[in-house]
C-alpha positions as CSV (number, residue, x, y, z in Angstrom):
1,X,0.0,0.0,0.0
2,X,1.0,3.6,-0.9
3,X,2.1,5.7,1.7
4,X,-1.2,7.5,3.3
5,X,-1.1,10.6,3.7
6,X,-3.6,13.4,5.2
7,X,-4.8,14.9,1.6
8,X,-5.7,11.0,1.4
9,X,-8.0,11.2,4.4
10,X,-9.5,14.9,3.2
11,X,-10.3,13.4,-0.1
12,X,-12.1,10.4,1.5
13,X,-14.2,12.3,3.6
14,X,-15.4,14.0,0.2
15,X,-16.0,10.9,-1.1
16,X,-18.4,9.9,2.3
17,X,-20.4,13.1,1.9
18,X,-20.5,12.9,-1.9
19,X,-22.0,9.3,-1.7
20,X,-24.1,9.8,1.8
21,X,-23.6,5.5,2.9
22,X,-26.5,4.2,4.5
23,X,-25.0,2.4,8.0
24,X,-26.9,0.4,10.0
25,X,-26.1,0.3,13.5
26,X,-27.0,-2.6,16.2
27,X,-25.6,-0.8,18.9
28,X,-26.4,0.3,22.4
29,X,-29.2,2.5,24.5
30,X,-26.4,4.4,25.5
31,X,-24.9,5.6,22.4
32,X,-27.7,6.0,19.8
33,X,-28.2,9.4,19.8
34,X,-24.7,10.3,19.3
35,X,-23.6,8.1,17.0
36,X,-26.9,8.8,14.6
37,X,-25.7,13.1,15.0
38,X,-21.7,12.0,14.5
39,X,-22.7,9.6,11.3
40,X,-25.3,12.4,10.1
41,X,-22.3,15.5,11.0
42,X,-20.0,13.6,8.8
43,X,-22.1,12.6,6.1
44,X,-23.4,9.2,6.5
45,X,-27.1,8.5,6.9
46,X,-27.8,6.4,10.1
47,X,-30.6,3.3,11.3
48,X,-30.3,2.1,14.7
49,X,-32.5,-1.5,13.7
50,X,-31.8,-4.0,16.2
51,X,-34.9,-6.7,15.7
52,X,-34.1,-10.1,14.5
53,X,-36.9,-10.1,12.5
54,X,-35.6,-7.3,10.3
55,X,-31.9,-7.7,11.0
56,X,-31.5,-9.3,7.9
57,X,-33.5,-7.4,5.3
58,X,-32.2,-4.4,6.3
59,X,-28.3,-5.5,6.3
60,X,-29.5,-6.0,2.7
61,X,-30.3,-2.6,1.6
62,X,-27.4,-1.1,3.6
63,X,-23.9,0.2,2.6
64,X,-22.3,-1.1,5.8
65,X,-22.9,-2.4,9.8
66,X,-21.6,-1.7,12.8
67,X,-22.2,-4.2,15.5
68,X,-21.4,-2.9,19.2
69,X,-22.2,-5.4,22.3
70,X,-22.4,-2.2,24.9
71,X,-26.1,-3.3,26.2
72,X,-26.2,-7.2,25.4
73,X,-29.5,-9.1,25.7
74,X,-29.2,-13.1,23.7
75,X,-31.8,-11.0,21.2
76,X,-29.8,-8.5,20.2
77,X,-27.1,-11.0,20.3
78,X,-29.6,-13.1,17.9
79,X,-30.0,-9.8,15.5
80,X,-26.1,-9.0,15.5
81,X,-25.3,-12.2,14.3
82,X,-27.8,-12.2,11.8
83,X,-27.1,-8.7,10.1
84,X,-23.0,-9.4,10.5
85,X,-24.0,-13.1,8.3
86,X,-25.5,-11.0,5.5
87,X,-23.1,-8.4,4.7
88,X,-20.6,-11.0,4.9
89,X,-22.8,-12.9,2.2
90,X,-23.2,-10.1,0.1
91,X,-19.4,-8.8,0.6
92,X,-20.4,-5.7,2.6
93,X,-17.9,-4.2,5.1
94,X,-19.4,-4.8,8.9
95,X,-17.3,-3.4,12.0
96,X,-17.0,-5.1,15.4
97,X,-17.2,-2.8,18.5
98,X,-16.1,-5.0,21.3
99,X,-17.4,-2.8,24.2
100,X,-16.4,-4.3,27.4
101,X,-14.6,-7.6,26.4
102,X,-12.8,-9.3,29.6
103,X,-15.5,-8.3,31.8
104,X,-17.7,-11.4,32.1
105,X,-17.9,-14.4,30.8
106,X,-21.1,-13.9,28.3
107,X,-19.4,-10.6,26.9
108,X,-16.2,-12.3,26.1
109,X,-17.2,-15.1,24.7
110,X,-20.1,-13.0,22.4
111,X,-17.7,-10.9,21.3
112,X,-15.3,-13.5,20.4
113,X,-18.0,-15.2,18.8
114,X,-18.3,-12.4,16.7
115,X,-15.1,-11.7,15.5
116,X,-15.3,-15.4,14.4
117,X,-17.8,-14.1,11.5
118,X,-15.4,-12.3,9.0
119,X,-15.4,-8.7,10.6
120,X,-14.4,-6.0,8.2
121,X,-12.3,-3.9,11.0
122,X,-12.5,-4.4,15.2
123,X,-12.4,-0.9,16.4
124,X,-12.0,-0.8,20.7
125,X,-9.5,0.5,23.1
126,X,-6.7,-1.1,24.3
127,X,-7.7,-3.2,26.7
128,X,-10.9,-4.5,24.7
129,X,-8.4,-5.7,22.0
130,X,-6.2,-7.6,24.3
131,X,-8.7,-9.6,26.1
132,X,-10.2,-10.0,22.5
133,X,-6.8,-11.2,21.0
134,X,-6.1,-13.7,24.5
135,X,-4.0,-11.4,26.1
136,X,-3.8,-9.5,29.4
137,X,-5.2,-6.5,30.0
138,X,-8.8,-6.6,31.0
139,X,-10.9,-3.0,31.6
140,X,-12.5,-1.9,34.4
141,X,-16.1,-2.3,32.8
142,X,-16.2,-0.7,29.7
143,X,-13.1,1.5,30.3
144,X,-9.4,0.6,29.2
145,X,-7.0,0.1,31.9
146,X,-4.3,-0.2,29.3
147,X,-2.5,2.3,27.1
148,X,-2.8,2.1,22.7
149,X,0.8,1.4,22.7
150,X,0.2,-1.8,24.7
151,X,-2.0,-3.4,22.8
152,X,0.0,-3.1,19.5
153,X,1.1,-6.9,19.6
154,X,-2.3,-8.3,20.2
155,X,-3.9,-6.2,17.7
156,X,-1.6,-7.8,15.0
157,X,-2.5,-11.2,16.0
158,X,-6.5,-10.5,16.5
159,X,-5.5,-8.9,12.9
160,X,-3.8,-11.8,11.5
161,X,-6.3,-14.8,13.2
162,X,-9.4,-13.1,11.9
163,X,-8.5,-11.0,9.0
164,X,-10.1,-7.8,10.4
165,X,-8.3,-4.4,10.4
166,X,-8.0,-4.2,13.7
167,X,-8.1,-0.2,15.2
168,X,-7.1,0.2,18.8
169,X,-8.2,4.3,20.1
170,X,-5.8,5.9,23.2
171,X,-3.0,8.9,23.1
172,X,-2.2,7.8,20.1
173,X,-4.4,5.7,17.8
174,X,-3.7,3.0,15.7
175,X,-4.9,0.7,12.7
176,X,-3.4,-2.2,11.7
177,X,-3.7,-5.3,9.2
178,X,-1.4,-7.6,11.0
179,X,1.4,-6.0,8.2
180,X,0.9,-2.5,7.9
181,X,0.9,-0.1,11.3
182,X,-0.9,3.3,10.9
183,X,-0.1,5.6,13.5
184,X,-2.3,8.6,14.1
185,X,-1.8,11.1,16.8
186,X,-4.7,13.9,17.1
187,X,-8.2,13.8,19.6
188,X,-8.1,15.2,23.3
189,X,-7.9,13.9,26.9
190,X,-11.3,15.5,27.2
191,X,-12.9,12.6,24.7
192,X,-12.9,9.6,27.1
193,X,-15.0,12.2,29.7
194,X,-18.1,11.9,27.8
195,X,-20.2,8.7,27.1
196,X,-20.3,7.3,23.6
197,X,-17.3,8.7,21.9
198,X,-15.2,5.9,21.1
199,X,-18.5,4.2,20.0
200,X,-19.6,7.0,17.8
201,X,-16.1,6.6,16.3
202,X,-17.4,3.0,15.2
203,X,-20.0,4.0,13.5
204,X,-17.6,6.3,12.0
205,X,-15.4,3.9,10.7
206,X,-18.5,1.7,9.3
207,X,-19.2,5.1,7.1
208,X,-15.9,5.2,6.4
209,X,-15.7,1.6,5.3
210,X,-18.5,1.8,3.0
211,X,-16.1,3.8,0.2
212,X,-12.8,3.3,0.7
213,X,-10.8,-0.7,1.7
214,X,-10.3,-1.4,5.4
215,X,-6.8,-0.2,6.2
216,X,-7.5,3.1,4.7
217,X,-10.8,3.2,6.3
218,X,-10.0,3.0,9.6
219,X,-7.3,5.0,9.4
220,X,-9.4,7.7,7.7
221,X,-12.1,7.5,10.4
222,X,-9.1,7.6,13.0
223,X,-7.8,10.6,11.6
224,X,-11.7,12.8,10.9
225,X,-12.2,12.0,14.2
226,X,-9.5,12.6,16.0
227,X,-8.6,16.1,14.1
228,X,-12.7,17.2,15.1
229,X,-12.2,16.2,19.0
230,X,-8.9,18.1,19.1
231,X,-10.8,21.1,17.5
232,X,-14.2,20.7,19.7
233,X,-12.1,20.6,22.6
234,X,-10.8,24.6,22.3
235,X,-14.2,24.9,22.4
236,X,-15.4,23.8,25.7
237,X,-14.6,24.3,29.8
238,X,-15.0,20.4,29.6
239,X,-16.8,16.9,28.3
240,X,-20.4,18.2,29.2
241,X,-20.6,20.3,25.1
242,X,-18.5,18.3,24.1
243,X,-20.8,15.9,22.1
244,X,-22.2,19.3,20.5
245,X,-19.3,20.4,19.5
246,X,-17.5,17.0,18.2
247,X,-20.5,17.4,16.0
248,X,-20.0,20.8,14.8
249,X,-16.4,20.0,14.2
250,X,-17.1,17.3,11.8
251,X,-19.4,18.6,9.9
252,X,-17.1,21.8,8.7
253,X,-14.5,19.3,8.2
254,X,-11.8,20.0,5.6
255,X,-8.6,19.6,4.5
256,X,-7.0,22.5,6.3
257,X,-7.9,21.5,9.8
258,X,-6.7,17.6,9.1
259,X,-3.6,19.1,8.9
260,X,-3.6,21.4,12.3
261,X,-5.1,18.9,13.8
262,X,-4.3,15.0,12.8
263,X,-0.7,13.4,12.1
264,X,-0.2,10.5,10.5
265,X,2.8,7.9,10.2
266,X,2.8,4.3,8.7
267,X,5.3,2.0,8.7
């Protein structure tokens, strides 16, 4: 793969407005309003559909899934399965969102049931990743008790056992295809302060995944992201607007502020 490069990123972004992908999101109570505003801020259209009696049909009409396990019930985990089966069927890109993994028993092993089933990208924070991949690390709840840089071993072997593009959010953020290592520094401290973020950065890279191959996807998503936190965050006294704002900042997205805001280094 061609270097990536910021102007790569800028031109993607173009793409996901231009093209407007329709994501469908099983995801949880928590996060649906903010990750519907986040997808809609950067140009995707969002469906939160979660019934396994429509799972499937509406995987079908859809330009790409994200699955996140934050509020499990063996329904939802009945619909998730279903919806990540299709777009695997009809070669659509699906992302993973492994919220929690290593707390309990039922999480784990759902979420590793999961990445069984052809995920295009796994996008969680460090410690997800590494109880995901086998290794130590386990959260406190939903929360990473582990640092990005950690988890860069076991996010090349989750990469390379389920050939996912595995992202893995922290300081610095990272996206990886067990080959390739995509570093991308941007975002603020204030992000992890306000509930939903990293899971409205799934969705995010499900938009993202819908018009450009996985590597460059997540990385893309990584970098958006990241670049409109760092710039919401001049913004506010603290995580309370920040949701607001994060919003705002995507949507007047462009080229210039990638580059104030986002760096990017692959090796």
């Amino acid at each position: 793969m061609p270097s990536l490069t910021i102007a790569d990123f800028a031109r993607a972004h173009a793409d996901l407005r231009a093209k407007s992908p329709l994501v469908h999101n099983i995801t949880n109570y928590v996060v649906m309003t903010i990750s519907a505003n986040v997808l809609l801020a950067v140009g995707a259209s969002p469906a939160m559909v979660h019934a396994v009696e429509e799972a499937e049909d509406f995987a079908a009409i859809s330009s790409s899934l994200v699955v996140n396990i934050g509020t499990l019930s063996p329904r939802w985990v009945e619909a998730m399965k279903l919806a990540a089966g299709k777009m695997v069927a009809m070669g659509k890109p699906w992302v993973l969102d492994p919220v929690g993994c290593g707390a309990t028993p039922y999480r784990t092993g759902v979420a590793v049931d999961l990445a069984g089933m052809k995920p295009t990208i796994i996008r969680g924070n460090a410690s997800e990743i590494m109880s995901l991949a086998g290794a130590s690390g386990a959260g406190k709840g939903v929360d990473s008790t582990a640092s990005s840089d950690a988890a860069l071993t076991a996010a090349a072997s989750l990469a390379e056992r389920t050939g996912a593009v595995v992202a893995v959010t922290g300081a610095t953020d990272y996206a990886t295809d067990g080959r390739i290592l995509i570093a991308i520094e941007g975002g603020d401290p204030l992000m992890p302060l306000s509930t939903g973020l990293g899971c409205a950065l799934s969705a995010t890279t499900a938009a993202f995944a819908a018009i450009r191959p996985p590597l460059e996807a997540a990385a893309a998503a990584l970098a958006v992201y990241g670049a409109a936190g760092a710039e919401a965050a001049t913004r506010c006294r603290g995580p309370g607007h920040l949701p607001a704002e994060l919003c705002d900042a995507l949507y007047r997205m462009d080229e210039t502020t990638l580059v104030r805001r986002a760096r990017v280094t692959v090796t």
